[in-house]
Structure formats: structure tokens, C-alpha cells
C-alpha positions as a LaTeX table, in Angstrom:
\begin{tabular}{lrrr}
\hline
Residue & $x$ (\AA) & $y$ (\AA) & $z$ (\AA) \\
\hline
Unk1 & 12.69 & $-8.03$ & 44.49 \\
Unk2 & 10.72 & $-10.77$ & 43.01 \\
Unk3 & 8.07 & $-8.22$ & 41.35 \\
Unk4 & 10.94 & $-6.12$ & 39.62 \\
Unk5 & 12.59 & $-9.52$ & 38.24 \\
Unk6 & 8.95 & $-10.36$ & 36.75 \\
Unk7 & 8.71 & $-6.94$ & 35.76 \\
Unk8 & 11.64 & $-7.21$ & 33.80 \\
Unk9 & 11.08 & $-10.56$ & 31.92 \\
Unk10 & 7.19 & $-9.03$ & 31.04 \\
Unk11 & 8.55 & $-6.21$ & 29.76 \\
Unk12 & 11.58 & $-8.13$ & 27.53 \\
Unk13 & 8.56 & $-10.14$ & 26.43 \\
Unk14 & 6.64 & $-7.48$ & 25.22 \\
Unk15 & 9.59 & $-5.24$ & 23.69 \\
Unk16 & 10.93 & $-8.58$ & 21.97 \\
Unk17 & 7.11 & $-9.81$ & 20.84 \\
Unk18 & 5.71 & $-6.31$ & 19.49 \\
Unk19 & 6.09 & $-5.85$ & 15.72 \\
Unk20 & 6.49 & $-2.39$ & 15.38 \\
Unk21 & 7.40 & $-2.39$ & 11.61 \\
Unk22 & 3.93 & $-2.16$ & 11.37 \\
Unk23 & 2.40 & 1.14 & 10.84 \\
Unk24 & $-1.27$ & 1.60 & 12.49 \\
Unk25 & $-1.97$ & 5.07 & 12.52 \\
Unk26 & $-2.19$ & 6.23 & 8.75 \\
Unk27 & $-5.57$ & 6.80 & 7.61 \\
Unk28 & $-5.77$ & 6.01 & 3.31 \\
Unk29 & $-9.41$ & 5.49 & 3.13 \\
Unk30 & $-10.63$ & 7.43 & 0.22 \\
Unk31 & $-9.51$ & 8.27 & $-3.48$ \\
Unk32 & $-5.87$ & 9.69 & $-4.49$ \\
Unk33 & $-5.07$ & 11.03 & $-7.89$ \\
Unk34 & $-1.49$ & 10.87 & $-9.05$ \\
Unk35 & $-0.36$ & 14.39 & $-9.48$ \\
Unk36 & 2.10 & 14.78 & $-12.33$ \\
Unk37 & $-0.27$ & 13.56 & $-14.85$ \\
Unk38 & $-2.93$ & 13.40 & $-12.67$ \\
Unk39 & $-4.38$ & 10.07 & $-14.92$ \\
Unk40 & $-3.57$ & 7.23 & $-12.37$ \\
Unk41 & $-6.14$ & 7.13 & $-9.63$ \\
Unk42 & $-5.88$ & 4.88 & $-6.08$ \\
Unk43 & $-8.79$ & 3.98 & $-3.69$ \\
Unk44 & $-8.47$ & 2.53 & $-0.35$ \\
Unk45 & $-11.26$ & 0.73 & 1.20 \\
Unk46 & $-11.87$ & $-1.39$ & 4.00 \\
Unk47 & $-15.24$ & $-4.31$ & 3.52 \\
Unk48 & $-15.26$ & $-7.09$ & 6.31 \\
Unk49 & $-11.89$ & $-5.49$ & 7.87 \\
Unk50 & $-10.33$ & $-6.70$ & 4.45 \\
Unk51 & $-8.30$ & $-4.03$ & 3.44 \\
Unk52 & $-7.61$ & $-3.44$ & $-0.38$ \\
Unk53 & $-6.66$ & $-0.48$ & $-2.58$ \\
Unk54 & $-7.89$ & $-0.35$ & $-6.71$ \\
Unk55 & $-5.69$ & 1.08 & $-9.35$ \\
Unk56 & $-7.22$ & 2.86 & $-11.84$ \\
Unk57 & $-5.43$ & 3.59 & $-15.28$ \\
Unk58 & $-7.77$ & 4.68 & $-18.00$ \\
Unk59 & $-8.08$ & 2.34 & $-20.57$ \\
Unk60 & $-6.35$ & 1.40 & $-23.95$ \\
Unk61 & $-6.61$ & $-0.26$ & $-26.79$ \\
Unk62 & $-5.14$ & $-3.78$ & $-27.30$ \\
Unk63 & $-5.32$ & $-6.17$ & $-30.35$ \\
Unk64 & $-8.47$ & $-4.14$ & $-31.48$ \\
Unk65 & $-10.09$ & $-4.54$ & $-27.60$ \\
Unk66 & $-10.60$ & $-0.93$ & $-25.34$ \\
Unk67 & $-9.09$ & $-2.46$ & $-22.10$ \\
Unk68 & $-8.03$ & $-1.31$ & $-18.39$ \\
Unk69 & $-4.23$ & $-0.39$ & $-18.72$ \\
Unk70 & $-1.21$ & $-2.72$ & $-17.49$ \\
Unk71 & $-2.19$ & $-2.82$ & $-13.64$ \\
Unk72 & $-5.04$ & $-1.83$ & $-13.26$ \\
Unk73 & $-7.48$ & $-3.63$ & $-10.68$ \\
Unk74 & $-7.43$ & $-4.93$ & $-7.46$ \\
Unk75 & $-4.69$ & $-5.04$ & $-4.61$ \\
Unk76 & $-4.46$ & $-6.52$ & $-0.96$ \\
Unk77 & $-1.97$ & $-4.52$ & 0.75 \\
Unk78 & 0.04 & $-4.40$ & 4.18 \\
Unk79 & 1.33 & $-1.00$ & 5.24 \\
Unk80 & 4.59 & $-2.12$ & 6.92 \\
Unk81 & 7.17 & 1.19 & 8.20 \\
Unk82 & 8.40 & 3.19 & 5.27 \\
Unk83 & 6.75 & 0.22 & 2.75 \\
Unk84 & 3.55 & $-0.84$ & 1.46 \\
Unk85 & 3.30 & $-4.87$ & 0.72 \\
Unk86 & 0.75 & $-5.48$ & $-1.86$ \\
Unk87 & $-1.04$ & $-8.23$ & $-4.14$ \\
Unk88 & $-2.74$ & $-7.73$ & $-7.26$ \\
Unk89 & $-5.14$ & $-9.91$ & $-6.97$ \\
Unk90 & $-5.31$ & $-10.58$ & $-11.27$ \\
Unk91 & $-1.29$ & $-11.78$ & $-11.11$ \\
Unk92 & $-0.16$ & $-15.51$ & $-10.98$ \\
Unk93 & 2.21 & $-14.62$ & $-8.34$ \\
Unk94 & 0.44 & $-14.71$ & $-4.92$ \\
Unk95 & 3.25 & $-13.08$ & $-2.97$ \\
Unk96 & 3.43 & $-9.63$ & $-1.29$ \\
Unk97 & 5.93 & $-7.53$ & $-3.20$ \\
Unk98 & 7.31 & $-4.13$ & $-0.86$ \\
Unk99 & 7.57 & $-0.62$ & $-2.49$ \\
Unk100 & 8.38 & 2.67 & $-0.69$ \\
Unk101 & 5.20 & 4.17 & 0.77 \\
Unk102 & 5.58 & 7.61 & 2.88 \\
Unk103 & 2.16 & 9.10 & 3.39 \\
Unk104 & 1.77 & 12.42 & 4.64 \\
Unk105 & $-1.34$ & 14.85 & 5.47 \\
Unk106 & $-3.38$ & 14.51 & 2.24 \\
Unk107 & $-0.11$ & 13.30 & $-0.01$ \\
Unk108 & 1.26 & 10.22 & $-0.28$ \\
Unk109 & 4.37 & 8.91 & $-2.06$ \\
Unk110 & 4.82 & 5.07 & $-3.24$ \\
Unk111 & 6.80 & 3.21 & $-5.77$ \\
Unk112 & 5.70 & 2.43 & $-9.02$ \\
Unk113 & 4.48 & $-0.81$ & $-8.57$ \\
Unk114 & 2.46 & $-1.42$ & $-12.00$ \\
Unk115 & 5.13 & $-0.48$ & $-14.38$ \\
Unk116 & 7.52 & $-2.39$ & $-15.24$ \\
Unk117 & 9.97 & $-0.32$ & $-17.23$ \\
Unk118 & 9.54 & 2.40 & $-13.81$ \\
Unk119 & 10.54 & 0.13 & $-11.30$ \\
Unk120 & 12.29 & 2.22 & $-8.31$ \\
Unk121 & 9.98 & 5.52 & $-9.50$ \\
Unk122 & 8.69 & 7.57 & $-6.93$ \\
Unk123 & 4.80 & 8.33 & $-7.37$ \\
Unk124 & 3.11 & 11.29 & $-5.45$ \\
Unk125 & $-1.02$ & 11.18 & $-5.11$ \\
Unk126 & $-2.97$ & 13.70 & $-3.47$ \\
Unk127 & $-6.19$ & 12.75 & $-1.56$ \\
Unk128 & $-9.16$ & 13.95 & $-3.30$ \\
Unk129 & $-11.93$ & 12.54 & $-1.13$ \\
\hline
\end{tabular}
């Protein structure tokens, strides 16, 4: 009797101590291409188990300067269930911001997180690496 009542309170520990919003198991390394326009390119890498993804826009010219477009660069992210939490790493604002992520075989959809007139836009890549 007293080995089922410890049981019991290890396994409420674990079930109330386990995060399981996180998701583990999805596998991004590599290089995505947005498919619609097929412009807007993502790569996910892992250096020093730091894990960061790079937007990459094409370029455009501003006040007479050839320059990466609006969001391009750098991004820490979190995949959390059904969201991705991300920094850009050139904004003022260090907080993790959510968007819908669902990722699945060599697609992935996520909302548009570096436009903001398309805020709430669905975005589907394809894995091309």
C-alpha cells in the first residue's frame, strides 16, 4: 500500500511538471522556400544548440540604398504545440511573439510574421534541402 500511494504522488508530479506544449519531434533543419511566390526563403540551423531560423526576402531599394526587405535577418525561435515563438534579433522589442506553425513531411505552414499589413496570413514553404 505504501508503494502505490508513492506511486501515485510520482506520477501527479510528473503529469503536473511535464510541459508538453512543447513540441520535440519536428525536424526544420534545412532551407524552405515559400511556395506561392516562391521569393521568401527560411533556414533553420542549430550552432552551439542555439537554435535560429533566417528570413530571406530579396532585396529593395530604399531612399536610393539596395537593401534586405522589411524582415529579413535573423530569428531565435521556440516551437511550442501548434505555434512557433520567435525573435528577430534586429527589433527593439526583445519579446517572443507566437504565430501558427503546423509543419508537416517536407511542408510547413506559419503566420506571416514579417508583414505587417498580413498579420493572421497563412504562409506555406516547402523544404528544399
Amino acid at each position: 500500500m505504501k508503494w502505490s500511494i508513492l506511486a501515485f504522488l510520482f506520477f501527479i508530479s510528473f503529469v503536473c511538471c511535464t510541459d508538453d506544449s512543447l513540441t520535440t519531434d519536428v525536424i526544420l533543419e534545412g532551407q524552405w522556400v515559400e511556395v506561392s511566390r516562391g521569393v521568401d526563403t527560411l533556414t533553420y540551423d542549430v550552432i552551439d544548440e542555439q537554435k535560429y531560423m533566417i528570413l530571406d526576402r530579396g532585396n529593395e531599394m530604399r531612399n536610393g540604398f539596395l537593401l534586405p526587405k522589411t524582415g529579413s535577418g535573423s530569428y531565435d525561435y521556440k516551437l511550442l504545440e501548434g505555434e512557433i515563438s520567435i525573435r528577430w534579433h534586429l527589433s527593439s522589442n526583445g519579446l517572443f511573439i507566437e504565430h501558427y506553425f503546423e509543419q508537416t513531411g517536407n511542408k510547413l505552414q506559419i503566420g506571416n510574421f514579417f508583414n505587417d499589413n498580413a498579420i493572421g496570413n497563412i504562409l506555406t514553404f516547402e523544404k528544399i534541402d
